[in-house]
C-alpha positions as CSV (number, residue, x, y, z in Angstrom):
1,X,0.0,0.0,0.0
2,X,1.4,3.6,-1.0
3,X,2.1,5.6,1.7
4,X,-0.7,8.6,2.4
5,X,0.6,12.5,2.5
6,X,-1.6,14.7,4.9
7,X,-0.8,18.5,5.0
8,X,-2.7,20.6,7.9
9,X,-3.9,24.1,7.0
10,X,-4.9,26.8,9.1
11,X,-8.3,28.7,8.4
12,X,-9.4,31.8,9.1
13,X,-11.5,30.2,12.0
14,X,-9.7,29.3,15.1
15,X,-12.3,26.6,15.9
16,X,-11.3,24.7,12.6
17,X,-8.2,23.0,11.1
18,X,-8.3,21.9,7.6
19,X,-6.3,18.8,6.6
20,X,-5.5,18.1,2.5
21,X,-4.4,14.3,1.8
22,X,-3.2,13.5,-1.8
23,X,-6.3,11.1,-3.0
24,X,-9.6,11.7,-3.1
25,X,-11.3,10.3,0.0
26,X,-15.0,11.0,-0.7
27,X,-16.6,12.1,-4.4
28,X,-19.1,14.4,-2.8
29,X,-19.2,16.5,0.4
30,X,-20.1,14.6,4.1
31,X,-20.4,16.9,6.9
32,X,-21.2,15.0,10.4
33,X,-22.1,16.9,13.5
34,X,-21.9,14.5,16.0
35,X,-20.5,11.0,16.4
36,X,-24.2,9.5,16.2
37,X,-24.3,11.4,12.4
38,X,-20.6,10.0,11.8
39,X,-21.7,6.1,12.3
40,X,-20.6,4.0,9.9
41,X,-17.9,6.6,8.5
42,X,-14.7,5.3,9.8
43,X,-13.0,8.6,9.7
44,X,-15.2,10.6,10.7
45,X,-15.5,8.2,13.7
46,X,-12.1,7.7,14.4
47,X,-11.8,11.9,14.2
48,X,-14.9,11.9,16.8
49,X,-13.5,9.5,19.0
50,X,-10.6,12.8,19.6
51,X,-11.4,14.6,22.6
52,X,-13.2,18.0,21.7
53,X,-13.9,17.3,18.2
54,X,-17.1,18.4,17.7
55,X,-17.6,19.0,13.5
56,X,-16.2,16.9,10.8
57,X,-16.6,17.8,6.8
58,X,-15.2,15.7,4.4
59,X,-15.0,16.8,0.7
60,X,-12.8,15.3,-2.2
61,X,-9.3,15.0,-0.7
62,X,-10.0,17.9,2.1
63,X,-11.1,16.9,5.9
64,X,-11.8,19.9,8.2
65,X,-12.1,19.3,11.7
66,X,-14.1,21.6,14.4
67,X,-13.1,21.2,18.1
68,X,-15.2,22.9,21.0
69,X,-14.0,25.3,23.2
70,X,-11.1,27.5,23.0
71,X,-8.2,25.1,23.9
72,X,-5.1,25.4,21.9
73,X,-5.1,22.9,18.6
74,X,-2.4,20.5,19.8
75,X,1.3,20.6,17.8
């Protein structure tokens, strides 16, 4: 199996963190709200499972994560 490239990005919003992998993970766009929406999405589920994670979007080859609160994203 190839190895996977994951870049993060900042955004303009604190809350969110936007990560760019080099395939395409999803044709459409998924947003998930919760980790009852996210059931039977493995990586939104495994994003969910993070503490404070509270908004996941997946489109194409982007993912963009929303935590809660105003805790530092970690290095």
């Amino acid at each position: 199996m190839a190895d996977i490239r994951i870049r993060g990005e900042p955004t303009a919003d604190p809350q969110v963190c936007r990560f760019v992998v080099d395939r395409s993970l999803h044709a459409g766009n998924a947003s998930f709200d919760s980790a009852m929406a996210a059931e039977n999405a493995p990586l939104a589920e495994a994003l969910f499972a993070l503490p404070g994670v509270c908004a996941v979007t997946i489109a194409r080859d982007t993912v963009s994560v929303t935590k809660q609160g105003d805790a530092a994203w970690p290095e």
